[in-house]
ZAFILO-631381 format. One line per 10 residues: number of its first residue (from 1); for each residue x, y, z of C-alpha. Coordinates in Angstrom, 1 decimal. Layout:
BEGIN
NUM> X:Y:Z  ...
This chain:
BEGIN
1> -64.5:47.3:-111.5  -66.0:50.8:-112.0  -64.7:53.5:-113.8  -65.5:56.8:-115.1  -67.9:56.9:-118.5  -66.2:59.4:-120.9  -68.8:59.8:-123.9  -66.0:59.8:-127.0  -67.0:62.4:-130.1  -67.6:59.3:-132.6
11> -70.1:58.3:-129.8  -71.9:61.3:-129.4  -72.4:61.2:-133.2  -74.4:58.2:-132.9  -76.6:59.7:-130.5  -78.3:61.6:-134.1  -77.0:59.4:-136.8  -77.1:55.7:-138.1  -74.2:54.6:-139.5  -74.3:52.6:-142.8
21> -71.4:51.1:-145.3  -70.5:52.8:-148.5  -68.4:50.6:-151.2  -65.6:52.3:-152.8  -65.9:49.9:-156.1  -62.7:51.3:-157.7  -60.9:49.7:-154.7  -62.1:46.4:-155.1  -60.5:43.3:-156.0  -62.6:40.7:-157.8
31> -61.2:37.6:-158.9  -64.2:35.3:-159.2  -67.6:35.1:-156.9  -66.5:31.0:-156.2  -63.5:33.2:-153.6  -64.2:34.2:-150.4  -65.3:37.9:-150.3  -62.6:40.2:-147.8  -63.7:43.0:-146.4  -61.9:46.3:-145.5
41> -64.0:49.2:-143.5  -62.7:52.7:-143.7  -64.1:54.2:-140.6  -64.0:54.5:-136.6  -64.3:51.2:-135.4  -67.4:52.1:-133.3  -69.2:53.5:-136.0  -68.3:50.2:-138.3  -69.3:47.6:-134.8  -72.5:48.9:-135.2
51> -73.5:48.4:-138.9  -71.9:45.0:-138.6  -74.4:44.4:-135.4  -76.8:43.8:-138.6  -74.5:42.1:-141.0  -73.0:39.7:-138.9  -74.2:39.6:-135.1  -73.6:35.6:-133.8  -71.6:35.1:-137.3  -68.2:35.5:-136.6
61> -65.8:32.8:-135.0  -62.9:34.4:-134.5  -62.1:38.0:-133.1  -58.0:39.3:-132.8  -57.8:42.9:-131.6  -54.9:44.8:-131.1  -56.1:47.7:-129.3  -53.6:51.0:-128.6  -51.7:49.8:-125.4  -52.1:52.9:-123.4
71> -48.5:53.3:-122.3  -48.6:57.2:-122.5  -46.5:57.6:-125.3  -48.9:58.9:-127.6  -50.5:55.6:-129.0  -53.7:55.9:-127.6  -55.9:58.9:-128.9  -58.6:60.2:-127.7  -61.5:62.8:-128.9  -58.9:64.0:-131.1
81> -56.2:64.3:-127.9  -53.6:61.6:-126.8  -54.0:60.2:-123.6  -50.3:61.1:-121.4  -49.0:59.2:-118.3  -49.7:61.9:-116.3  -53.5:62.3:-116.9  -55.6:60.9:-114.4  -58.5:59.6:-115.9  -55.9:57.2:-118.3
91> -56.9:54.1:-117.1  -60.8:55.4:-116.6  -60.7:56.7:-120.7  -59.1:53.3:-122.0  -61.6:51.6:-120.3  -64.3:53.4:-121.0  -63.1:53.4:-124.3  -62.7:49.4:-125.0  -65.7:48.3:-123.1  -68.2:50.0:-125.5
101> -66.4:47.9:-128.2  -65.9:45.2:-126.6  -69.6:44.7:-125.9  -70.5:45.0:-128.9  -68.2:42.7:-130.2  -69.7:39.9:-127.8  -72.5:40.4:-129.7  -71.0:39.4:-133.1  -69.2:36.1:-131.9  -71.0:32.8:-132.6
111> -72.3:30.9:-129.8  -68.5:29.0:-130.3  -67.0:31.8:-131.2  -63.5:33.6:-129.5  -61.5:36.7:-128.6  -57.8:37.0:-128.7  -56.6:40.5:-127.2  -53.1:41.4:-127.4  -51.7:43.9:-125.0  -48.4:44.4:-122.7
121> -48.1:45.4:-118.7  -50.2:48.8:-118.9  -53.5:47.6:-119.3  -53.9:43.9:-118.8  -54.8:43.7:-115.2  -57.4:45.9:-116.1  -58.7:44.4:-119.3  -58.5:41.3:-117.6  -61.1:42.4:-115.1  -63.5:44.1:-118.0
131> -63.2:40.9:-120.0  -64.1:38.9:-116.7  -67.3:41.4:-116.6  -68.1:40.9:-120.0  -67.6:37.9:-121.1  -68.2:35.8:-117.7  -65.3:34.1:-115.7  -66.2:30.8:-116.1  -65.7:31.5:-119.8  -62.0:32.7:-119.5
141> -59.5:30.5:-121.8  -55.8:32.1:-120.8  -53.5:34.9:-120.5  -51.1:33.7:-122.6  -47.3:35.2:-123.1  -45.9:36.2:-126.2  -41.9:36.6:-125.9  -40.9:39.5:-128.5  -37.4:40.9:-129.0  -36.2:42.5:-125.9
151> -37.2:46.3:-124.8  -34.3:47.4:-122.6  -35.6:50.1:-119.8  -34.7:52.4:-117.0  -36.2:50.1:-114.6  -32.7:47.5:-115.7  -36.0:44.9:-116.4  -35.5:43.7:-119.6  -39.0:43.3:-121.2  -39.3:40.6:-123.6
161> -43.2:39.8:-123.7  -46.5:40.8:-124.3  -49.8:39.3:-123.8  -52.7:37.6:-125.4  -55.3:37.5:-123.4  -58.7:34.7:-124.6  -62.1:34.1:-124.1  -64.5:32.3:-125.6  -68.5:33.3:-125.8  -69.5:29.9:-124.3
171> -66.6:28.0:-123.2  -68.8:25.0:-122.4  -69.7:24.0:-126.0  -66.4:23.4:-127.0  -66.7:19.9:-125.5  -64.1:17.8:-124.0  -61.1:18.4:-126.6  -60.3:21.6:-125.9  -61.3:25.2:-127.2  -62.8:23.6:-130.8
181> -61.4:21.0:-133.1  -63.9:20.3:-135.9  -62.5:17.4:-137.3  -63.5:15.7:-133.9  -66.7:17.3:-133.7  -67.5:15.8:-137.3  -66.4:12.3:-135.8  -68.6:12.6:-132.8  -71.7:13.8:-134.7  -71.1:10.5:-137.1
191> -71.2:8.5:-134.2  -74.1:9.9:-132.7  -76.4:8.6:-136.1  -74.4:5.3:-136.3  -75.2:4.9:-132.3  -79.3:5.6:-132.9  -78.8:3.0:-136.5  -76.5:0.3:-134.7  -77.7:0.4:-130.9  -75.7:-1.9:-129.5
201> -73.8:-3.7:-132.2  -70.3:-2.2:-131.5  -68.7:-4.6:-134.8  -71.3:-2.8:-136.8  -70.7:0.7:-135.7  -67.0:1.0:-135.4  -66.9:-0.5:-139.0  -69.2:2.0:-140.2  -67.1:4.7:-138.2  -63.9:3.8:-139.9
211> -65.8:3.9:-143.2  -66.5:7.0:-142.8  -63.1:8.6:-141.2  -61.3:6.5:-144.3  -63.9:8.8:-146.8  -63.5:12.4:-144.8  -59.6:11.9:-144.4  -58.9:14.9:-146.4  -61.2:17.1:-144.1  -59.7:15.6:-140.9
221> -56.4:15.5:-141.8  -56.7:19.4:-141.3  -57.1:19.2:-137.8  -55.1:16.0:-137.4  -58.1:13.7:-136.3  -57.1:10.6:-138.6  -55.5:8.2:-136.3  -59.0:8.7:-133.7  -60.6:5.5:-135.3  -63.3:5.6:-132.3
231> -65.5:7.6:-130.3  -68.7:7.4:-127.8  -70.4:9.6:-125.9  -67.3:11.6:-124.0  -65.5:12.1:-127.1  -63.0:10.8:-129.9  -60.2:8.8:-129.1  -57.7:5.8:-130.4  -57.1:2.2:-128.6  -53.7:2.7:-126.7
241> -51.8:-0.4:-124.9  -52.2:-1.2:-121.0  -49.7:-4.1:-121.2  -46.5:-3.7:-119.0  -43.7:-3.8:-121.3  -41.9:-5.2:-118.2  -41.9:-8.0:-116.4  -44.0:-8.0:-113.1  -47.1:-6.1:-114.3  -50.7:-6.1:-112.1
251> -52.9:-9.1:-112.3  -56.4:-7.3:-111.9  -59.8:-9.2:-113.1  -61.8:-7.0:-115.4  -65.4:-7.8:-115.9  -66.4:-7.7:-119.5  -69.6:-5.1:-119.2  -72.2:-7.7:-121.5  -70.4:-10.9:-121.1  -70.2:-10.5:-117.6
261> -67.4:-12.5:-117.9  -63.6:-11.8:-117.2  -61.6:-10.5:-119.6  -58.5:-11.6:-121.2  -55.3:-10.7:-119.6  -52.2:-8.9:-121.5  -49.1:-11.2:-121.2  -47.2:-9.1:-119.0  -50.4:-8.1:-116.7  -51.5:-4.7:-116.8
271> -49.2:-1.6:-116.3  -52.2:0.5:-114.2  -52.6:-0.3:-110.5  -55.9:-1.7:-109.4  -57.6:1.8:-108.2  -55.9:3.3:-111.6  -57.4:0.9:-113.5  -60.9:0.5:-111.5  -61.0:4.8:-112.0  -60.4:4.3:-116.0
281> -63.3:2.1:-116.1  -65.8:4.7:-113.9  -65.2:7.3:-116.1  -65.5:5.6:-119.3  -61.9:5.3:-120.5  -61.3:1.3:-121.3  -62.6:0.1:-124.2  -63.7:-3.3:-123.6  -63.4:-4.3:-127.1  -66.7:-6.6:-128.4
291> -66.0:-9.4:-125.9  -63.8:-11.3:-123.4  -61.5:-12.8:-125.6  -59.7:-9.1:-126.5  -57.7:-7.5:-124.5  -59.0:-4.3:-123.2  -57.1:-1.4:-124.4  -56.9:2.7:-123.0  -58.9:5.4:-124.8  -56.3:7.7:-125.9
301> -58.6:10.9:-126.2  -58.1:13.9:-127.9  -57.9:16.1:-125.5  -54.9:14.5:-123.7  -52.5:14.9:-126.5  -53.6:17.3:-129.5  -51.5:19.7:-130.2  -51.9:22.9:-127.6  -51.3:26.7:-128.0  -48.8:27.2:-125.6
311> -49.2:29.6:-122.9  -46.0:31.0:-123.9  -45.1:31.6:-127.5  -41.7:32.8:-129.1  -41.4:34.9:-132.3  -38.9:37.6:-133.2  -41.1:40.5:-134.0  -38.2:42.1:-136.2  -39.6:39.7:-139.1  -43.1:40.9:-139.0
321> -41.7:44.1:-139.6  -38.9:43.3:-142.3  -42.2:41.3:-144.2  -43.9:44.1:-144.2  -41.2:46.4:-145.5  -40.8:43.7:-148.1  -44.2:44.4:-149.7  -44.5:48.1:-149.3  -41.0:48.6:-150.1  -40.5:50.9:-146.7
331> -41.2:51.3:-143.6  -44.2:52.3:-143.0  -45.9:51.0:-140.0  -44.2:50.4:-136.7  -44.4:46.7:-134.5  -47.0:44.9:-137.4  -48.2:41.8:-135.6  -46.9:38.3:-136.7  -48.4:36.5:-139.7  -47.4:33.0:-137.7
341> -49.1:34.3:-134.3  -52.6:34.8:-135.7  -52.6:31.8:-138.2  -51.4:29.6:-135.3  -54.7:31.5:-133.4  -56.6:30.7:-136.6  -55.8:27.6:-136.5  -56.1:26.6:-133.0  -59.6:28.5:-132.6  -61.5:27.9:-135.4
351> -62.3:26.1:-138.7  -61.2:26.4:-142.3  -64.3:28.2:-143.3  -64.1:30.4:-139.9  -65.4:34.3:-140.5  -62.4:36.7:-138.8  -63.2:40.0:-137.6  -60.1:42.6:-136.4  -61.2:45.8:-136.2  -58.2:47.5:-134.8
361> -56.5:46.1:-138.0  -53.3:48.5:-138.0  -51.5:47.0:-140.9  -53.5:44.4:-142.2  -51.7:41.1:-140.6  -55.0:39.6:-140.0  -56.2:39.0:-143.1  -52.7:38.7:-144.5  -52.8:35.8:-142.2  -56.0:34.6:-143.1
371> -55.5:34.6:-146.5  -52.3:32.8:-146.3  -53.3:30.0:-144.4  -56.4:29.8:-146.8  -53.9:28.8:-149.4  -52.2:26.3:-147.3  -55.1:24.3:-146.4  -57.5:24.8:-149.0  -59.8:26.7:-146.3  -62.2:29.0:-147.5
381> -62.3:31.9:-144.2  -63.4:35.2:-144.9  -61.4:38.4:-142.6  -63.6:41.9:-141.7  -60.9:44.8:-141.4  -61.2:47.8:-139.9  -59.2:50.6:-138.9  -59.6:54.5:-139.4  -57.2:56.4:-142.2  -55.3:58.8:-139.2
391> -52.3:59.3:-141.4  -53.5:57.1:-144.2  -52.9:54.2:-142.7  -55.8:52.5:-144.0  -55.2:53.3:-147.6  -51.1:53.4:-148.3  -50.9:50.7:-145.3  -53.6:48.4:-144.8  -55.4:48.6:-148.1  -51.9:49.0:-150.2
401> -50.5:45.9:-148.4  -53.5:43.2:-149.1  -53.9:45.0:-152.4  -50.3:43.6:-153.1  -50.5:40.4:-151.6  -53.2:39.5:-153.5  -52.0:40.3:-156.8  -48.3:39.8:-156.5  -45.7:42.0:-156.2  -41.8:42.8:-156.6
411> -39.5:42.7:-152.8  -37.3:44.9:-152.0  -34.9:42.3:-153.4  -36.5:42.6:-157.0  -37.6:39.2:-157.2  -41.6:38.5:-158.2  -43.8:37.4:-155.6  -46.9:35.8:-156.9  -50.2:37.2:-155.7  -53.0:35.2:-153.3
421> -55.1:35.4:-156.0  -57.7:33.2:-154.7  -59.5:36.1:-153.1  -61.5:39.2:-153.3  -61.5:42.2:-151.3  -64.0:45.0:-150.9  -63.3:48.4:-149.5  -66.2:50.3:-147.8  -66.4:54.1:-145.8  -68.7:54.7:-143.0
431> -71.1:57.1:-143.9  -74.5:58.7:-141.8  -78.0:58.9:-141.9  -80.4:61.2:-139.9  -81.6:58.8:-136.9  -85.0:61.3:-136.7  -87.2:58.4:-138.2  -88.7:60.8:-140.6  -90.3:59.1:-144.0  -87.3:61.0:-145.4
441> -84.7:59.3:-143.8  -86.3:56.1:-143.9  -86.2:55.9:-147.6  -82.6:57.1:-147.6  -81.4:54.7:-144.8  -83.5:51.7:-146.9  -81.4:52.8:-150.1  -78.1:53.4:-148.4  -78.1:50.1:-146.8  -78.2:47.9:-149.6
451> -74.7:47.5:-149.2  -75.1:45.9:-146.2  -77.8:43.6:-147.3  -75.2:42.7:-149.5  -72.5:42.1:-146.8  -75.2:40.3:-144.8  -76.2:38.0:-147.6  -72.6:37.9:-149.3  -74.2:38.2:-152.5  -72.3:40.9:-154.3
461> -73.1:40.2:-158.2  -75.9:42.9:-159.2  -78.1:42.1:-162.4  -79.6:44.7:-164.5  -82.0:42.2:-165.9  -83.8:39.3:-164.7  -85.4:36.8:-167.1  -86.8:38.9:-169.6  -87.4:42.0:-168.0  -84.9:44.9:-167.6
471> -85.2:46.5:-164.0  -85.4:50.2:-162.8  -82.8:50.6:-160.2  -85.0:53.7:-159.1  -87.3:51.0:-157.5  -85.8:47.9:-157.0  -82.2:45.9:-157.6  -81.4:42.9:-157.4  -78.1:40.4:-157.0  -77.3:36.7:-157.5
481> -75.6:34.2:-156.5  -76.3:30.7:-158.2  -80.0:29.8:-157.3  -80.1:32.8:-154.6  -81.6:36.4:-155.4  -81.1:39.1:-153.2  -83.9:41.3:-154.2  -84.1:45.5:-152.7  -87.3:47.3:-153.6  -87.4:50.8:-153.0
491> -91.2:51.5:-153.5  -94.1:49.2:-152.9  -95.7:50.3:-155.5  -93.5:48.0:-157.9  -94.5:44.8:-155.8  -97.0:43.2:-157.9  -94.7:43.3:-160.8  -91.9:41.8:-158.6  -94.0:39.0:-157.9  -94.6:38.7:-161.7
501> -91.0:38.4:-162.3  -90.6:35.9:-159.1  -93.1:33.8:-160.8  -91.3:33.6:-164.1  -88.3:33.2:-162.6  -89.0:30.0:-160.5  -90.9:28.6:-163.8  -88.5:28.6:-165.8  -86.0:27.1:-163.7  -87.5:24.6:-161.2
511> -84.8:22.3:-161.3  -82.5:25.0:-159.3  -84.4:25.1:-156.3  -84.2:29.1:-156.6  -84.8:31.1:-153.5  -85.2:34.5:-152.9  -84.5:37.0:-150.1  -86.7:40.1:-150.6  -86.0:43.4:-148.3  -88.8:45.9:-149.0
521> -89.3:49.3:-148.0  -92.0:49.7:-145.1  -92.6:52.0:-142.8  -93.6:50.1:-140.2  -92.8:46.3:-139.9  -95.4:44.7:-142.5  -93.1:43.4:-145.0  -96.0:42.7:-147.6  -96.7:39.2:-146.9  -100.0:38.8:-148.6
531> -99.1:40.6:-152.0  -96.4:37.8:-151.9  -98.6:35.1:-151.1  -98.2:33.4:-154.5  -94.5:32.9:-154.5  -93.8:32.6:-150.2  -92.4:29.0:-150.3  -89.7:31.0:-152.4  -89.2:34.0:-150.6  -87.8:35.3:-147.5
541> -89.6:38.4:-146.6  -88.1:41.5:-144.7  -89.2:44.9:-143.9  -86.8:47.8:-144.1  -85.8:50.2:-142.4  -87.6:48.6:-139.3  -85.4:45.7:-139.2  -82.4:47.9:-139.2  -83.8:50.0:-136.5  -84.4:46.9:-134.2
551> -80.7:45.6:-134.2  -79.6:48.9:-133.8  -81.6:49.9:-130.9  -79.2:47.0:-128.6  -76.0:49.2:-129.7  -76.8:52.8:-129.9  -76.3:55.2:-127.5  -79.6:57.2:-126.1  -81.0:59.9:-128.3  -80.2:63.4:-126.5
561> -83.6:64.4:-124.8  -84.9:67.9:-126.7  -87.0:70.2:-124.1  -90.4:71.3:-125.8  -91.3:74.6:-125.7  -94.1:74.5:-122.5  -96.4:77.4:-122.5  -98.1:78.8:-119.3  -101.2:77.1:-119.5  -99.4:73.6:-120.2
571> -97.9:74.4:-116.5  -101.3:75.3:-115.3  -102.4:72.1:-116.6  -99.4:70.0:-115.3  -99.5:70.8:-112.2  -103.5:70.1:-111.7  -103.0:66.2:-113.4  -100.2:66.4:-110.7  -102.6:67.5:-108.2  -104.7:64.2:-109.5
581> -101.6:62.0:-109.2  -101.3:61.9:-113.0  -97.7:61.2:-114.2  -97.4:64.0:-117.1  -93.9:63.9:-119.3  -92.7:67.5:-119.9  -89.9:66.3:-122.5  -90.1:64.9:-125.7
């Protein structure tokens, strides 16, 4: 598919400028550092894709977007204009638009990580394409429909659907059970150690597999695992019947595979015709049981009856929008997405401690969601928002709503609602640095992101004072977490004494195991291994702002080429080297 590139204004400002994360701490929402840190980017999504290219590229597992549909109506804006039905280029400018962050968004998924992309008639054959391109074909998952309240129209078609469109990064590691289930990937990965322990004692090994479903049956019974007592090599499964419950069943002679001998028979023979039967056993699906004298019984597998996302799905989208109203207390954002719809997604797509990433988050649903089904299950998943503040939105809609949900509030009804409390939530703006890679803007890109260092680390709690000696934030500061440091240093100067303090640190408190992850200012890429040689089986070094630079450099768009002044004798001497085949540059 080819279309025309249309450079967008919040592109062209990348083209000078690195974009970093700015906290807004009197927006936060700290309830305790054991809770999973939420986070809520004030900004054009664009801008915040690319700092989060450093924070969390191959880190998140789930993606829900929920881009402007394009119909013509004026919900999709662009440089500052809305996009109308009758402009040409629509399709060419939502494309152009969406693929840029749709790349980049690739680039955050884990290698088991997935997309979910809602969207109606106006742009899904197209998106579908782009996504194709993207993400590959083969790793396509479905275009699934989501019947909604009906739109009555001139066209005398009622429309009562929309789409979700999925893809997963690399559909082929999510193994034989579908998209992911965890609870059977923890069962398979047991079996794979009691297989190398056991060899070829099966007594030995299921016993020790039972042992250890019967001691996990919390954490399984999330993704509803439990009854799967066995596995081997082509997945999980339980031992289902293959007696006739009838009279007049088939009388086949199975060959027990290390008894060589026959097997026993069910009473009523079996319910599978010979080639059935002789097809179960090719592909690995009777269990033969430890000998002759069991019956053989069918491997019920996961992946033939878990519970699936259905490729069409039913809610009333008028109670997404009366919940909402419920919180704020008005109406103030139309067609909010469905709590139930993403949790379901959440639940079908990823695992309890899953990192969830919307950045067209409109009114906050998605971590809403998240959130709410953390409470329900015990998970601990942390949900990236973003969204830009085009008629406040972000603050009085996205921000006030999770803001309330967390710590309670009163519904229109005036009863209490109490508060997911369980959670934190951080608010951050996009804000710029020079991308001229002047010692200047170096040092002010190394200060400005340690915000992100924190984001990349999620270690958020900042001490003034290590062991016994008070820091200069000037030069260095430093956060904790437990046994983990997060450790900034502004000036290089300081190092040796930062090694001091490393080395009091770890001697007074071996039993901890305490690490440290040290990002030090550099201008080039040295991060100052040998004055940490001492301390190194502590520390994890990094140079800054090199390290920023280098993810960057996959995402940002070319720096505008500047013409140097040439003076007449510069031409003179271009055009002899070019007389002597000599490639000569003439811009900068």
């Amino acid at each position: 598919m080819v279309w025309e590139d249309k450079p967008e204004d919040v592109e062209e400002q990348l083209r000078e400028n690195l974009p970093v994360l700015k906290e807004v701490k009197d927006r936060a929402i700290i309830n305790g550092e054991e809770y999973p840190n939420h986070i809520l980017i004030e900004g054009d999504n664009l801008h915040a894709l690319t700092t989060l290219t450093f924070t969390n590229e191959g880190k998140i597992d789930v993606i829900y977007i929920d881009p402007p549909y394009n119909t013509g109506n004026k919900d999709f804006k662009y440089n500052d204009t809305f996009v109308d039905k009758e402009d040409s280029y629509r399709h060419s400018k939502w494309l152009s638009f969406i693929s840029k962050r749709l790349e980049i968004a690739k680039r955050l998924l884990s290698d088991k990580g997935v997309i979910f992309i809602s969207l109606d008639d106006n742009q899904q054959a197209q998106l579908k394409i782009l996504c194709d391109e993207v993400f590959g074909e083969a790793n396509f998952i479905s275009n699934a429909i989501v019947e909604t309240a009906t739109d009555n129209n001139p066209r005398q078609i009622a429309i009562e659907h929309e789409y979700l469109i999925a893809y997963a990064k690399n559909l082929s590691l999510h193994g034989k059970w579908g998209i992911v289930n965890y609870g059977a990937e923890l069962i398979q990965k047991e079996y794979g150690k009691l297989k190398v322990i056991h060899q070829d004692d099966y007594t030995a090994l299921n016993k020790d597999l039972k042992m250890f479903i019967k001691n996990n049956q919390e954490e399984l019974d999330k993704y509803k695992v439990t009854h799967y007592q066995y596995a081997d090599e082509n997945g999980v499964y339980f031992r289902g019947d293959v007696s006739n419950t009838k009279l007049g069943g088939y009388d086949i002679d199975l060959i027990h595979p290390i008894t060589k001998k026959v097997c026993k028979k069910p009473p009523n023979g079996y319910r599978f015709k010979y080639e059935t039967l002789m097809k179960m056993v090719e592909v690995g699906d009777i269990d033969f049981g430890e000998d002759e004298s069991k019956i053989v019984t069918v491997k019920r597998r996961m992946n033939e009856i878990q519970e699936k996302f259905r490729s069409i799905y039913y809610e009333d989208g008028r109670g997404a929008t009366s919940l909402l109203k419920t919180i704020l207390g008005k109406k103030a954002f139309n067609n909010p997405k469905s709590i139930k719809l993403i949790s379901r997604i959440l639940q079908f797509a990823s695992h309890d401690k899953a990192k969830v990433l919307d950045f067209f988050a409109g009114s906050g649903t998605t971590l809403h969601a998240t959130m709410q089904l953390n409470t329900e299950d015990g998970g601990n998943r942390q949900c990236i928002l973003v969204t830009n503040n085009e008629n406040n939105i972000c603050e009085e809609v996205t921000y006030e709503r999770n803001k309330r949900v967390i710590q309670g509030y009163t519904n229109t009804k005036g009863e209490k609602v109490e508060g997911l409390a369980n959670n934190n939530l951080r608010y951050y703006k996009s804000v710029f640095v020079g991308r001229e890679p002047s010692i200047k803007n170096k040092k002010e890109i190394t200060r400005l992101a340690t915000e992100l260092l924190c984001i990349k680390e999620d270690i958020y709690a900042e001490q003034k004072q290590v062991g016994d000696y008070q820091l200069n934030t000037t030069f260095v500061r430093c956060f904790q977490q437990g046994s983990l440091y997060l450790l900034v240093i502004y000036d290089e100067d300081v190092i040796e004494q930062i090694v001091e303090v490393i080395q009091n640190v770890i001697e007074a408190d071996k039993e901890r195991k305490t690490q440290f992850k040290v990002y030090v200012f550099s201008n080039g890429q040295y991060p100052y291994t040998e004055e940490f040689e001492e301390v190194l089986p502590y520390v994890s070094l990094c140079a800054l702002p090199d390290a920023i630079y280098k993810t960057y450099q996959n995402v940002l768009p070319n720096r505008k080429k500047i013409t140097t002044p040439v003076l007449e004798e510069d031409v003179l001497q271009a055009l002899e080297n070019q007389s002597k085949n000599t490639p000569v540059t003439l811009f900068s």
